[in-house]
Backbone as JSON, one array per atom type, in Angstrom:
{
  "sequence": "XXXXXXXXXXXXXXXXXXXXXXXXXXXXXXXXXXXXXXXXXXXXXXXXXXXXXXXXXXXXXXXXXXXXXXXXXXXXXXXXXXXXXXXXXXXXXXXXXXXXXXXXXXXXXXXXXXXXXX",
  "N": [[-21.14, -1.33, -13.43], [-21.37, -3.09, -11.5], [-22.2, -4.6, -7.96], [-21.95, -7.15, -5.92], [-24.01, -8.56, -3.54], [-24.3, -9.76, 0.03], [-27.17, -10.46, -0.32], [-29.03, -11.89, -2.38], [-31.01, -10.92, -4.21], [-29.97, -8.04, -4.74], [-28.1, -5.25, -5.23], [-24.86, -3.42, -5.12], [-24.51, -0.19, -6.96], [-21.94, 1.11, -8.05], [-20.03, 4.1, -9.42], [-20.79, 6.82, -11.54], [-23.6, 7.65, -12.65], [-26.36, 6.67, -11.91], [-27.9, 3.7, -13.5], [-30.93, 3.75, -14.76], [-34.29, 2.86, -13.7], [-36.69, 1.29, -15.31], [-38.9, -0.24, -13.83], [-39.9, -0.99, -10.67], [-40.62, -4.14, -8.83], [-43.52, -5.54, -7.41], [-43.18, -6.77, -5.05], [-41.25, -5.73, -4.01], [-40.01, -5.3, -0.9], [-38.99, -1.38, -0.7], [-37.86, -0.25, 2.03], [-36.85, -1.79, 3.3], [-35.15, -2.49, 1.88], [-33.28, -0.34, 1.11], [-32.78, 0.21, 3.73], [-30.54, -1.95, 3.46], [-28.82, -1.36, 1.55], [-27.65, 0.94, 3.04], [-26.46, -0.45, 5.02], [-24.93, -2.15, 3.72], [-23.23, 0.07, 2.59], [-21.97, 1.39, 4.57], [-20.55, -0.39, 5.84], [-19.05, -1.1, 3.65], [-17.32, 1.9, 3.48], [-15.98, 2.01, 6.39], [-14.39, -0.32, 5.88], [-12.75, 0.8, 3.89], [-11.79, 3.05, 5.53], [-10.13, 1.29, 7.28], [-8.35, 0.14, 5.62], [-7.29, 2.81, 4.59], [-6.11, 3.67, 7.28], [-4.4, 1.59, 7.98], [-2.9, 1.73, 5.33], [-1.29, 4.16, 5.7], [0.54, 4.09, 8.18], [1.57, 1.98, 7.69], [3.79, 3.36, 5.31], [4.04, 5.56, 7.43], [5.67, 3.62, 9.12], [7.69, 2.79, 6.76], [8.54, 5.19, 6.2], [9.95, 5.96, 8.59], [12.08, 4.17, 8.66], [13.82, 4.07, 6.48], [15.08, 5.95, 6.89], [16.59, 5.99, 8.55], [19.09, 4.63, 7.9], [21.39, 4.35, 9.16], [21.36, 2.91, 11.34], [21.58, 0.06, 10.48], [22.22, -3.28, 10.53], [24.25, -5.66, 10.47], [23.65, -9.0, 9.47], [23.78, -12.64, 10.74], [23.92, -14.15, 8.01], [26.53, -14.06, 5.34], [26.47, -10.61, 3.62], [23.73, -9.76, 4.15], [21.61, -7.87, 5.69], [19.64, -5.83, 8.19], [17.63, -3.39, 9.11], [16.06, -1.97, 11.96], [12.36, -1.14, 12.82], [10.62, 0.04, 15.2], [8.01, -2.48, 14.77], [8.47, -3.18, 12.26], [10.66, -4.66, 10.42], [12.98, -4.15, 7.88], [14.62, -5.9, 5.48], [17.9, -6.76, 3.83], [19.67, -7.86, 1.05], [23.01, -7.81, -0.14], [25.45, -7.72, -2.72], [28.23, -8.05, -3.15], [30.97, -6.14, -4.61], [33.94, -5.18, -6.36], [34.91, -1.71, -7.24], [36.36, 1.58, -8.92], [37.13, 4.12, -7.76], [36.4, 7.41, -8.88], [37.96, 9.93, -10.14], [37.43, 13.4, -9.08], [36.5, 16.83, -9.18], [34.52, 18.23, -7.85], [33.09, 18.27, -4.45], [31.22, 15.74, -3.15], [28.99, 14.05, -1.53], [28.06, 11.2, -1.57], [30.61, 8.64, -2.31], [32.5, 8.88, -5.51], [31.98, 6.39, -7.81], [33.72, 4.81, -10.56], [31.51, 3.75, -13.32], [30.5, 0.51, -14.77], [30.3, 0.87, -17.33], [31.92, 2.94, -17.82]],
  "CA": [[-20.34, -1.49, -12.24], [-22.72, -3.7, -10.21], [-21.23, -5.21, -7.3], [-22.81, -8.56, -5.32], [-24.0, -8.29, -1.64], [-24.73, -11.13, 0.74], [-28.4, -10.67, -0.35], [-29.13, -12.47, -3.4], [-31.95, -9.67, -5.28], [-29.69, -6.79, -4.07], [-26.76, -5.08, -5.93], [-24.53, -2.09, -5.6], [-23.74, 0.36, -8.13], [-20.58, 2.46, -8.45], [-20.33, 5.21, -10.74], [-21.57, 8.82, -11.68], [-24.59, 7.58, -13.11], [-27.14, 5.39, -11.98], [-29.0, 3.62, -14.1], [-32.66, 3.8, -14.63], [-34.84, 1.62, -13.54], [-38.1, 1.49, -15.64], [-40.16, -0.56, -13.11], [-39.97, -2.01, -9.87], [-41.31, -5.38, -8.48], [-44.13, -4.98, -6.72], [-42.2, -7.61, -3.89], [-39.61, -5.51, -3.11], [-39.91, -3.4, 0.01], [-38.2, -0.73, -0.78], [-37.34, 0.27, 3.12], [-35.78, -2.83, 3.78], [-33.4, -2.52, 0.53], [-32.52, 1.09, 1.24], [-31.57, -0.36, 5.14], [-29.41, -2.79, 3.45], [-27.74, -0.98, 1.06], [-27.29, 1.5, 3.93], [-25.76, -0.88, 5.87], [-23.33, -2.41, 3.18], [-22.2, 1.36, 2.38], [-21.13, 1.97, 5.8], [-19.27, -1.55, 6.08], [-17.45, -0.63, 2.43], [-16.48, 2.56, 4.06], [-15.43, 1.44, 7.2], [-13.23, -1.01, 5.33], [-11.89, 1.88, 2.87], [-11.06, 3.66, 6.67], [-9.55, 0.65, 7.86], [-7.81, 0.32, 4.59], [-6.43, 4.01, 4.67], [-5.29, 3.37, 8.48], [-2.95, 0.62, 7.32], [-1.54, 2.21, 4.7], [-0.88, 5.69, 6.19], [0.93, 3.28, 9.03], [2.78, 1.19, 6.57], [3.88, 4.4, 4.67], [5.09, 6.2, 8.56], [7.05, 2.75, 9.09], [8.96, 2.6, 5.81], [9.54, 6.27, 6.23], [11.22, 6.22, 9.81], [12.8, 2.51, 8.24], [14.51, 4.83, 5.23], [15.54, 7.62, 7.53], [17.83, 5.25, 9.92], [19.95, 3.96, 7.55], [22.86, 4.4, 10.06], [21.03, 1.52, 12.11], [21.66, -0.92, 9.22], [22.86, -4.32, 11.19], [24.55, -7.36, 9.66], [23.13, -10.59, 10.01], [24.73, -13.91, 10.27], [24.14, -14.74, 6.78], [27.01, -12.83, 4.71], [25.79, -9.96, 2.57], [22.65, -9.79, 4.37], [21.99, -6.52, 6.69], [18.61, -5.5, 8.58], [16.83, -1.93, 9.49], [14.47, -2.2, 12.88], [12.19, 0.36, 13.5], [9.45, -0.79, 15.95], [7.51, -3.52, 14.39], [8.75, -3.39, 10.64], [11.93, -5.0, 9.54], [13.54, -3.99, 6.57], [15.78, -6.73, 5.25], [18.16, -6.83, 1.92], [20.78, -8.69, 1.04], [23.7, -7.13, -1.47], [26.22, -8.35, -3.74], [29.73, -7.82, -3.05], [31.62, -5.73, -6.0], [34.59, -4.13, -6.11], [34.72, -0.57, -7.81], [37.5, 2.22, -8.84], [37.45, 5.18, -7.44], [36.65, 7.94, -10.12], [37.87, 11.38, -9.62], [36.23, 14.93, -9.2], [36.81, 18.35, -8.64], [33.47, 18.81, -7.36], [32.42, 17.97, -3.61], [30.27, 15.02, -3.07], [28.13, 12.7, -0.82], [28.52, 9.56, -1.84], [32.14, 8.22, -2.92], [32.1, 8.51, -7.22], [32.86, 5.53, -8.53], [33.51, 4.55, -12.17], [30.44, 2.15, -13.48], [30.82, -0.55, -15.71], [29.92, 1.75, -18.38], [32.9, 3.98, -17.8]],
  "C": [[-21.22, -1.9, -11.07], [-21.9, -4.74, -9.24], [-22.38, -5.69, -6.38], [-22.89, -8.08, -4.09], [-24.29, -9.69, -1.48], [-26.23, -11.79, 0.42], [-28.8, -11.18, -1.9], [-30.1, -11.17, -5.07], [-30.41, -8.56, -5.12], [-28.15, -6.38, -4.28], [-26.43, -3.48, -5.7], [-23.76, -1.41, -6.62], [-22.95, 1.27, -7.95], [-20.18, 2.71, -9.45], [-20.83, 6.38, -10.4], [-22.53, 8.88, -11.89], [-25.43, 6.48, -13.16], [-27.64, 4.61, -12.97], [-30.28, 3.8, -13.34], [-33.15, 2.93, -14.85], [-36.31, 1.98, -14.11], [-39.15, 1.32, -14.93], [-39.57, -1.45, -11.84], [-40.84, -2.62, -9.1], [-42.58, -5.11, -7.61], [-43.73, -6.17, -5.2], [-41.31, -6.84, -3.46], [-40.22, -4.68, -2.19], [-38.75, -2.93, 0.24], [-37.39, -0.07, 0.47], [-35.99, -0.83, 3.24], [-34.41, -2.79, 2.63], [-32.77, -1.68, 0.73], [-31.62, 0.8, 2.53], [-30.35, -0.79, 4.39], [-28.38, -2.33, 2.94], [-27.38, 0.24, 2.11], [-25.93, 1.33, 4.42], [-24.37, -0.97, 5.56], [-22.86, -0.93, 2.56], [-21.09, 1.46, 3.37], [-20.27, 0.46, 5.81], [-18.04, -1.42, 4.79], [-16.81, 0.68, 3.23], [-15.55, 2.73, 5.25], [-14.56, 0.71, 7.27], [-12.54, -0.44, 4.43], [-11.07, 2.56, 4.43], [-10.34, 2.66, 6.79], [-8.11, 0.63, 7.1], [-6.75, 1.34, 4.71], [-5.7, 4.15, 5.85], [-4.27, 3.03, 8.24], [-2.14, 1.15, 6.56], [-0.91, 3.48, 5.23], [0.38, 4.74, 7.3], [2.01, 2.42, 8.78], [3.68, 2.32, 6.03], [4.98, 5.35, 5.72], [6.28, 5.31, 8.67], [8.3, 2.83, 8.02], [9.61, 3.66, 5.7], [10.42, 6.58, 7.1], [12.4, 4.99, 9.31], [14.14, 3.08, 7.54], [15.08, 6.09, 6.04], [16.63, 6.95, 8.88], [18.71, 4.31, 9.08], [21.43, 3.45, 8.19], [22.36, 3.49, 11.06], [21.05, 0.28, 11.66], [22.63, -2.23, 9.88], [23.28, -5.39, 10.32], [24.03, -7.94, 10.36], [24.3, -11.66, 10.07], [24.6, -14.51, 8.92], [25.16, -13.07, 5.99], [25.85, -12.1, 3.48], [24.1, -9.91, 2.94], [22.24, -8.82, 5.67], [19.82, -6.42, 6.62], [18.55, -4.02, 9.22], [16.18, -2.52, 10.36], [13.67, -0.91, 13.16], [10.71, -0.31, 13.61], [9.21, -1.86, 15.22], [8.0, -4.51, 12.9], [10.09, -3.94, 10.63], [12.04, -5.07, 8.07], [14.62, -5.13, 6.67], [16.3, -6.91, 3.79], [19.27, -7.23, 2.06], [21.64, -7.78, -0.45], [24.3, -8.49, -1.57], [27.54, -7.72, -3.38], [30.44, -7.56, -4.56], [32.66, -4.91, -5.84], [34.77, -2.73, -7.46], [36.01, 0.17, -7.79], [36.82, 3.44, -8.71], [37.34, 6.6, -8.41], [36.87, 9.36, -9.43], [37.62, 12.7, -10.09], [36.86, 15.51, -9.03], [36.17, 18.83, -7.4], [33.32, 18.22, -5.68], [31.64, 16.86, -3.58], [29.9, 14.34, -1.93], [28.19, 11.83, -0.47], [29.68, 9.58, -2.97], [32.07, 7.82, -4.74], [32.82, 6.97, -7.55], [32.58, 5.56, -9.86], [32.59, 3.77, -12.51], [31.16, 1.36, -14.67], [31.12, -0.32, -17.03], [31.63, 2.56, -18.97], [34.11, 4.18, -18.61]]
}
């Protein structure tokens, strides 16, 4: 699991278990490699934060998006209805079907209908 940097010698490994290196070059200075891979750690993690920002963010939107269904607007195209919630638009288009009515005893929620199945 060796992964390329900008620096041509100079690779990082991810994993549990380094390998072992029998011998190294007597060219390399080892300060300057340790900087680098330093560096590109902190820029992968910094882009794993950035990363986890976004989605945590994406994740709040679709959940306030899904929790206002009673804000659900038609559009001018039939069969085509929008959610706003700040920045995000939800948009979905149905299908027009008509359904019968199936009946309960029990209490419910949402209106039973019969499926196709039925």
């Amino acid at each position: 699991n060796l992964l390329r940097t900008q620096y041509n010698a100079l690779y990082l490994f991810v994993g549990r278990h380094a390998p072992q290196l029998s011998r190294v070059s007597n060219d390399v200075d080892l300060e300057i490699k340790t900087e680098l891979v330093e560096d590109a750690v902190a820029c992968l993690q910094m882009r794993m934060d950035d990363v986890a920002i976004e989605t945590a963010e994406i994740g709040e939107c679709q959940a306030r998006a899904s929790a206002q269904w009673n804000k659900l607007t038609a559009t001018s195209v039939p069969g085509k209805y929008v959610i706003r919630s700040g920045k995000a638009v939800t948009e979905m288009t149905c299908k027009e079907v008509t359904v019968t009515v199936r009946e309960t005893t029990r209490c419910y929620a949402y209106l039973p209908v019969k499926s196709l199945d039925d």
